[in-house]
C-alpha positions as a Markdown table, in Angstrom:
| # | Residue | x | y | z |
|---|---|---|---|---|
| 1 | Unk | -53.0 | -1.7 | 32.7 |
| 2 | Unk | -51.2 | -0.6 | 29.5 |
| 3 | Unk | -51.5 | 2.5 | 28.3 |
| 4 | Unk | -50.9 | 4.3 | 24.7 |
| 5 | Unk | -47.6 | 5.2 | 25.6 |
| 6 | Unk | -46.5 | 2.6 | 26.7 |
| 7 | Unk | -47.8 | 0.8 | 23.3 |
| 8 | Unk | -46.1 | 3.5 | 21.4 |
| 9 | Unk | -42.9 | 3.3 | 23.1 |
| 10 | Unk | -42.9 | -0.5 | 23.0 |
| 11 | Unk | -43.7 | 0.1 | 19.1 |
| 12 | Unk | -40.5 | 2.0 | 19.0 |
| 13 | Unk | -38.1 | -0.6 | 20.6 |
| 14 | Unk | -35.5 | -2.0 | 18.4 |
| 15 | Unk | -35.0 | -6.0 | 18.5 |
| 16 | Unk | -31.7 | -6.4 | 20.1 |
| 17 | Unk | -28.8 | -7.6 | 17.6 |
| 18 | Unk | -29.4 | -10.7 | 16.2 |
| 19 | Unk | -26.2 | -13.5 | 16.8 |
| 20 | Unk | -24.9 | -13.6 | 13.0 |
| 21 | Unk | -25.0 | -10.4 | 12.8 |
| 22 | Unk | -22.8 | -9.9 | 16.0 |
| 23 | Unk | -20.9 | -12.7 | 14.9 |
| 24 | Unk | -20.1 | -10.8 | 11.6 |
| 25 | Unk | -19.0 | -7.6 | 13.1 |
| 26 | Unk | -16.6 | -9.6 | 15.3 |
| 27 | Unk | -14.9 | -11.7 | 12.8 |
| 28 | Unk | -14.7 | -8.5 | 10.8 |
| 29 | Unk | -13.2 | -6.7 | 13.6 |
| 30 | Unk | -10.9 | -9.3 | 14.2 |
| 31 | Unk | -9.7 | -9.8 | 10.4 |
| 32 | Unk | -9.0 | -5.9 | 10.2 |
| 33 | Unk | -7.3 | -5.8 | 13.1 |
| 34 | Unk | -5.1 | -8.9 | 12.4 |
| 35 | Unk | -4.2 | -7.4 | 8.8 |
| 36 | Unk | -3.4 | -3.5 | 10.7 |
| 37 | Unk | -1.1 | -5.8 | 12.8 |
| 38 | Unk | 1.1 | -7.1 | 10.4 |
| 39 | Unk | 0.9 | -4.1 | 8.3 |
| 40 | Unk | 2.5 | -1.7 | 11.2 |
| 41 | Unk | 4.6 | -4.6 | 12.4 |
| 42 | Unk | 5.9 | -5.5 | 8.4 |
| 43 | Unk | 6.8 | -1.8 | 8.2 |
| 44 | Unk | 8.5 | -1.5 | 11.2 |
| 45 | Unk | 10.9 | -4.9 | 11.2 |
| 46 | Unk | 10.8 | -6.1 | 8.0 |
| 47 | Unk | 9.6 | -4.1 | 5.5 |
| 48 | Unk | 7.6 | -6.4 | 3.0 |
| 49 | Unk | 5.9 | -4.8 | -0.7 |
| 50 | Unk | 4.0 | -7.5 | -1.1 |
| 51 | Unk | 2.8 | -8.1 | 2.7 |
| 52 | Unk | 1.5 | -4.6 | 2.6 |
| 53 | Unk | -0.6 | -4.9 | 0.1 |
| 54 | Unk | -1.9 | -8.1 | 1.0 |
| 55 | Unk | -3.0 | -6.4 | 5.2 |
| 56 | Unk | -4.3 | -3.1 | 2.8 |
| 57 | Unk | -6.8 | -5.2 | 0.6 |
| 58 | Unk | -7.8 | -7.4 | 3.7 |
| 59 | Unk | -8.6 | -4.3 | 5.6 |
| 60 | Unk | -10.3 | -2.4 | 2.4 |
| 61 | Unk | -12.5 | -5.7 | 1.8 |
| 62 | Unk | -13.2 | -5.7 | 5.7 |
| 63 | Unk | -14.1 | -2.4 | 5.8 |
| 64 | Unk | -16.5 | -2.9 | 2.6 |
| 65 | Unk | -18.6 | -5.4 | 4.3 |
| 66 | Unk | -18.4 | -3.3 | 7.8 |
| 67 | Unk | -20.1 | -0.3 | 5.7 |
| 68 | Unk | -22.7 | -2.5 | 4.8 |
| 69 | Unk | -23.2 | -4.8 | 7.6 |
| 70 | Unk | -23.1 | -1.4 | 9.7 |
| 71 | Unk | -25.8 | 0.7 | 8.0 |
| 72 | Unk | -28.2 | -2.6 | 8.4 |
| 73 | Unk | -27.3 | -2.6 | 12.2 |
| 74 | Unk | -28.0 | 0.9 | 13.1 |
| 75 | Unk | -31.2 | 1.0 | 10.8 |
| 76 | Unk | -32.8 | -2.2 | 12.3 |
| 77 | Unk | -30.7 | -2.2 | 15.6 |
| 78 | Unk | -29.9 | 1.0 | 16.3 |
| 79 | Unk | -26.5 | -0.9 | 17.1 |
| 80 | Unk | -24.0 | 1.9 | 17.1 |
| 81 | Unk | -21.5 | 1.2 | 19.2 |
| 82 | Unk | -20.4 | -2.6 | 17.9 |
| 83 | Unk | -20.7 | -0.7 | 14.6 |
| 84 | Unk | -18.3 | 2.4 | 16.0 |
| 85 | Unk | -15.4 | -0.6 | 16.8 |
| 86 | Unk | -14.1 | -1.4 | 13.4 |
| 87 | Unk | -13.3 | 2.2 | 13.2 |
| 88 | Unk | -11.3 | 2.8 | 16.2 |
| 89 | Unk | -9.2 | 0.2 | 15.5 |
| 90 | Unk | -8.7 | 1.2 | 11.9 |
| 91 | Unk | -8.2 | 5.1 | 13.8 |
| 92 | Unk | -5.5 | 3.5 | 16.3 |
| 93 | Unk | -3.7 | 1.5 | 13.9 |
| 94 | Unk | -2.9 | 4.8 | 11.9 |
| 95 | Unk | -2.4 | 7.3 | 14.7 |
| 96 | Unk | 0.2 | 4.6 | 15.8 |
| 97 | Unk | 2.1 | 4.3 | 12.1 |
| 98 | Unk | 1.9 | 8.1 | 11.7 |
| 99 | Unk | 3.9 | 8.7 | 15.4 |
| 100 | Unk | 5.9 | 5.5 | 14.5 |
| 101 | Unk | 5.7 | 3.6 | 17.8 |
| 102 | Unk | 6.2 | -0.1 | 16.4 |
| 103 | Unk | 9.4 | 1.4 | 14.6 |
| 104 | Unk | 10.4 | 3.1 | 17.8 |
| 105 | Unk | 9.7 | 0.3 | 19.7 |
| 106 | Unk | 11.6 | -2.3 | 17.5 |
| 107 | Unk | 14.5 | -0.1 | 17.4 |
| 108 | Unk | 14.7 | 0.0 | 20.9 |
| 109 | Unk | 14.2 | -3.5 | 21.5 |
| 110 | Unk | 17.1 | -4.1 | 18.7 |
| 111 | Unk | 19.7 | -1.6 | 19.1 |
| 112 | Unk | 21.9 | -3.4 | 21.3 |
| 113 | Unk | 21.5 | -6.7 | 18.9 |
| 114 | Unk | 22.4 | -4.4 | 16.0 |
| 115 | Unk | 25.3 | -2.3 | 17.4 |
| 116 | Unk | 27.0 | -5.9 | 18.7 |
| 117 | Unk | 26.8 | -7.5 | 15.0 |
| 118 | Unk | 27.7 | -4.4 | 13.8 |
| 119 | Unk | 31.0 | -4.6 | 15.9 |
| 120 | Unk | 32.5 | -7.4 | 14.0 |
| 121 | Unk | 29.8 | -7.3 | 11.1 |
| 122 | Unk | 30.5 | -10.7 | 9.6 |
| 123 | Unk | 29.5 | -10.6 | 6.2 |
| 124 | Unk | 26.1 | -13.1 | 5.6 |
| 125 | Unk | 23.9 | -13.4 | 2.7 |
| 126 | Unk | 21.4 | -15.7 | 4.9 |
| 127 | Unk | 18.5 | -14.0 | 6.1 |
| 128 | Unk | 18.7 | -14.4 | 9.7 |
| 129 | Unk | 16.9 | -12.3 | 12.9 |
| 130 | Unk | 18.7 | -9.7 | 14.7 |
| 131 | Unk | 16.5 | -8.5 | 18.0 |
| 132 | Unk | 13.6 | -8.0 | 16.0 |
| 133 | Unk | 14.8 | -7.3 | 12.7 |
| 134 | Unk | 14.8 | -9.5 | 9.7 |
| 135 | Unk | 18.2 | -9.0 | 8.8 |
| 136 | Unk | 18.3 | -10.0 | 4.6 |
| 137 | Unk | 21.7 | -9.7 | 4.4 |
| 138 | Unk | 24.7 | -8.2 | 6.4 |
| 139 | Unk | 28.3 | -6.7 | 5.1 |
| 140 | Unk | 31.1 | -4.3 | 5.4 |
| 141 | Unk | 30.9 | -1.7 | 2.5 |
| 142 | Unk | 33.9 | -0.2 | 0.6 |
| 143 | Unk | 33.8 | 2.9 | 2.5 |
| 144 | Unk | 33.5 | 0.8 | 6.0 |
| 145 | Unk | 29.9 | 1.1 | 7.1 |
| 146 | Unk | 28.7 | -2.2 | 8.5 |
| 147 | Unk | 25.4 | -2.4 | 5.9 |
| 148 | Unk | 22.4 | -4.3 | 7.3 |
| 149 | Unk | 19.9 | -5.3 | 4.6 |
| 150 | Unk | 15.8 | -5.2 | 6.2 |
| 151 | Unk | 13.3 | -6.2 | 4.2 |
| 152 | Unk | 12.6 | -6.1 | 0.4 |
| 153 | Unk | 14.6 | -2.9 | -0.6 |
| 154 | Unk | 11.3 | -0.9 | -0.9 |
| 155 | Unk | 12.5 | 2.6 | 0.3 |
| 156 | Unk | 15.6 | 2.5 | 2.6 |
| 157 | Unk | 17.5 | -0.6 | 2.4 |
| 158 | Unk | 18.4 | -0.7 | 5.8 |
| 159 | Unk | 20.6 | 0.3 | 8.1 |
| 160 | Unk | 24.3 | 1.4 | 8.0 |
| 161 | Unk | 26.9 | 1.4 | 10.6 |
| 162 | Unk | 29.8 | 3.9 | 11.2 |
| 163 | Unk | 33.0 | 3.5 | 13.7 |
| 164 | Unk | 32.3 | 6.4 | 16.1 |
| 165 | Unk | 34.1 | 9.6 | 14.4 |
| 166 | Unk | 34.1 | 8.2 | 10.7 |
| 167 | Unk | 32.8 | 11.0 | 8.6 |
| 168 | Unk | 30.0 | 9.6 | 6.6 |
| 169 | Unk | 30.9 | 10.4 | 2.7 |
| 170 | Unk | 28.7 | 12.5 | 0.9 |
| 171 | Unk | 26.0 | 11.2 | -1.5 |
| 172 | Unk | 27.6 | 9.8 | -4.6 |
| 173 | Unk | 25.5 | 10.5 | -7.4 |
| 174 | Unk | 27.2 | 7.8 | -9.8 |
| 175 | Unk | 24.7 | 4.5 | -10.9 |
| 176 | Unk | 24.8 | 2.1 | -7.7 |
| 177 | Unk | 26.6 | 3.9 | -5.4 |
| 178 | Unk | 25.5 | 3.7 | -1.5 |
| 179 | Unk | 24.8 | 6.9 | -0.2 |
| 180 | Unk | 23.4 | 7.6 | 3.6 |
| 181 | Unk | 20.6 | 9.1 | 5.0 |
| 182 | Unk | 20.5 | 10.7 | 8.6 |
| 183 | Unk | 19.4 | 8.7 | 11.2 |
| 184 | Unk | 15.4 | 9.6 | 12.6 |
| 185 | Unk | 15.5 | 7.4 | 15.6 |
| 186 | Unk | 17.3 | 8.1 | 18.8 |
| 187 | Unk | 20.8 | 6.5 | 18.5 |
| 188 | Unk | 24.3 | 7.2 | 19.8 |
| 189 | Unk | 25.2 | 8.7 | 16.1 |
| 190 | Unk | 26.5 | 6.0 | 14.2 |
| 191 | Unk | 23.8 | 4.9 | 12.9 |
| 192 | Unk | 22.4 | 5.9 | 9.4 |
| 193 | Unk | 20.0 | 4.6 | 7.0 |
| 194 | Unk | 21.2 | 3.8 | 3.7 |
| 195 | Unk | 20.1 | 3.6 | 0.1 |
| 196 | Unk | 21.3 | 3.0 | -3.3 |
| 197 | Unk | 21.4 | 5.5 | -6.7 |
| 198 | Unk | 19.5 | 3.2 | -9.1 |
| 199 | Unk | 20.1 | 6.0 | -11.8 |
């Protein structure tokens, strides 16, 4: 026998998610974390204006429809948690840019690579992979640093090379001179990152 209760509390149930709209919260979870993917993976091995933008507006469109697609799952669902995923991932992706492990990690994986090219740093114009790296271009500079050219240019060029005990030259503040930037990854010390005064 069924009592008013029971009634009630059946009353109360949610109906369980429907199919498209778990179907929609995974592709949106997938999308967003496709475009976080190659937005910490650009910036750490090949650093790409243009790519960035692209995984940025893929993820701000995703997240759009997840607001919406959200706040009609947890009103008629009550379906919090498949809602709470998109945000986690969105969460991970930028705890792992701000403590820079893809850069970390490709550095690691490259540095060997790097430091053997930059032993006889044959000059190339070809964009061609070095460990991880998309290596535009690769060259000795007038002042002997073995220049390696990643990605479009947007921010640091790339990295510089030094013979061990070369004293790196000061910044040269005349229009297109290289000048070097300390190194922020772990490296033996001849490594710098290097840029050029545009004005």
């Amino acid at each position: 026998m069924t009592t008013v209760g029971e009634l009630q509390r059946q009353a109360r149930r949610r109906p369980p998610p429907s199919g498209w709209w778990t179907s929609t919260m995974c592709v949106l979870c997938v999308v967003t974390w496709f475009a976080a993917v190659i937005l910490v993976i650009t910036a750490a091995v090949s650093p790409n204006l243009m790519a960035a933008l692209l995984a940025m507006v893929t993820i701000l469109a995703a997240g759009i429809a997840w607001l919406f697609s959200a706040l009609f799952g947890a009103i008629k669902y009550q379906a919090f948690v498949v809602s709470s995923i998109l945000p986690v991932i969105v969460g991970l992706t930028f705890v792992a840019g701000e403590q820079r492990l893809p850069e970390r990690a490709a550095w690691r994986l490259s540095e060997g690579a790097l430091t053997d090219a930059a032993q006889e740093c044959v000059k190339h114009s070809q964009s061609q992979w070095i460990g991880v790296y998309y290596v535009e271009s690769m060259g000795r500079s007038r002042d002997g640093a073995c220049l390696f050219q990643i990605g479009d240019g947007v921010g640091s060029n790339g990295f510089a090379s030094f013979a061990p005990g070369t004293v790196v030259p000061e910044r040269n503040r005349s229009e297109g001179a290289t000048y070097y930037i300390p190194f922020d990854l772990p490296s033996d010390g001849t490594w710098h990152r290097y840029d050029y005064n545009y004005f």
